[in-house]
N, C-alpha and C positions, 0 to 999 in steps of 0.2 A: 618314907616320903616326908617323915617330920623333920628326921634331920637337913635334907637337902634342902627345904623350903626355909629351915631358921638360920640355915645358911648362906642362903644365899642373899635373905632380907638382911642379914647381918652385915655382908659384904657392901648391900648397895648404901645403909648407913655411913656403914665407915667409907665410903666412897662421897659420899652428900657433905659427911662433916671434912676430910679433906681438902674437896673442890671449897666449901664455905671457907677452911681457915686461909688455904693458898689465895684466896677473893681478896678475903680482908688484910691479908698480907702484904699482896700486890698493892693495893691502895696504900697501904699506911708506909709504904716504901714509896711509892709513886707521890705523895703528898709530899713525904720529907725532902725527897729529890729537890720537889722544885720549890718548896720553901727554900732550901740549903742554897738554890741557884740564885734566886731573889736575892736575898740577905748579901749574896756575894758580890752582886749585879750593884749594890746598894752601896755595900762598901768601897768597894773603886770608884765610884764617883763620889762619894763621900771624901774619900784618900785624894781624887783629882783635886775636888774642890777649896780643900783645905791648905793643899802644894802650891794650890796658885793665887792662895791666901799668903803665904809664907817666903815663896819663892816665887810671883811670878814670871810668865815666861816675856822676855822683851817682844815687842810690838813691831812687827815687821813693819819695814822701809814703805813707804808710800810707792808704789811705779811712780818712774817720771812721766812728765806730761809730753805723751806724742803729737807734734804738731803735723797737722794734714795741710797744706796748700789747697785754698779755697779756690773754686772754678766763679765763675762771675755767673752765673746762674744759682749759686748758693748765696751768693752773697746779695742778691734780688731777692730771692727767699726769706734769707733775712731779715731784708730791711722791710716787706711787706709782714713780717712777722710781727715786728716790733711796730710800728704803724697799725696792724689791726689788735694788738696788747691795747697800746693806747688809745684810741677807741674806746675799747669794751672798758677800758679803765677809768676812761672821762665817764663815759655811761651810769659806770655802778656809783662813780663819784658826785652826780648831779645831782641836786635837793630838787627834784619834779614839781613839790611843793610848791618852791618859790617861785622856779619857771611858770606854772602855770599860773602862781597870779600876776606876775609881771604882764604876760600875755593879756590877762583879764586888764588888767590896767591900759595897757596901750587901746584893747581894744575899745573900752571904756571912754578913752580921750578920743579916739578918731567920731566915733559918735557923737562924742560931745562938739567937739569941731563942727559934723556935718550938720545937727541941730542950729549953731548959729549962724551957720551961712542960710538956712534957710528964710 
């Protein structure tokens, strides 16, 4: 019974220290893997970046400009476009400031006015 029993602990050892080294083997393969992939990944753009330092590539053509023939309903659009730009562009542009004292003023003189008709 002694032999089978130091035998068999023996086995499941050398079975625990196997599965441990195959562990840490897969890892340290599984690391290098994707460092090595990285580093690769790193280099062609590095290799991209430096070619089109050196060499770049010419700059494609611009498209031409496709012209559409306007319906007269766009062309309303339009100009209601441009008409409420301007607006909101007098708006942002007014000094409120000074409007409101000019108002104050006017209102100011019409008083004074009604005062001496009194």
């Amino acid at each position: 019974m002694g032999f089978t029993t130091g035998f068999d602990a023996n086995v499941h050892v050398q079975f625990g220290g196997f599965t441990l080294t195959s562990g840490i083997l897969y890892l340290t393969i599984s690391l290098h893997t994707r460092n090595r992939l990285t580093q690769a990944a790193l280099l062609r753009q590095q290799r991209t970046l430096l070619t089109n330092v050196v060499d770049p590539e010419p700059l494609a053509p611009e498209p031409p400009a496709r012209e559409v023939h306007v319906g007269l309903a766009e062309m309303a659009k339009d100009r209601w476009n441009r008409g409420l730009e301007g607006a909101v562009k007098s708006v942002y542009e007014t000094d409120w400031r000074r409007v409101r004292e000019r108002v104050e003023d006017r209102a100011e003189a019409v008083f004074e006015k009604l005062k001496e008709q009194k």
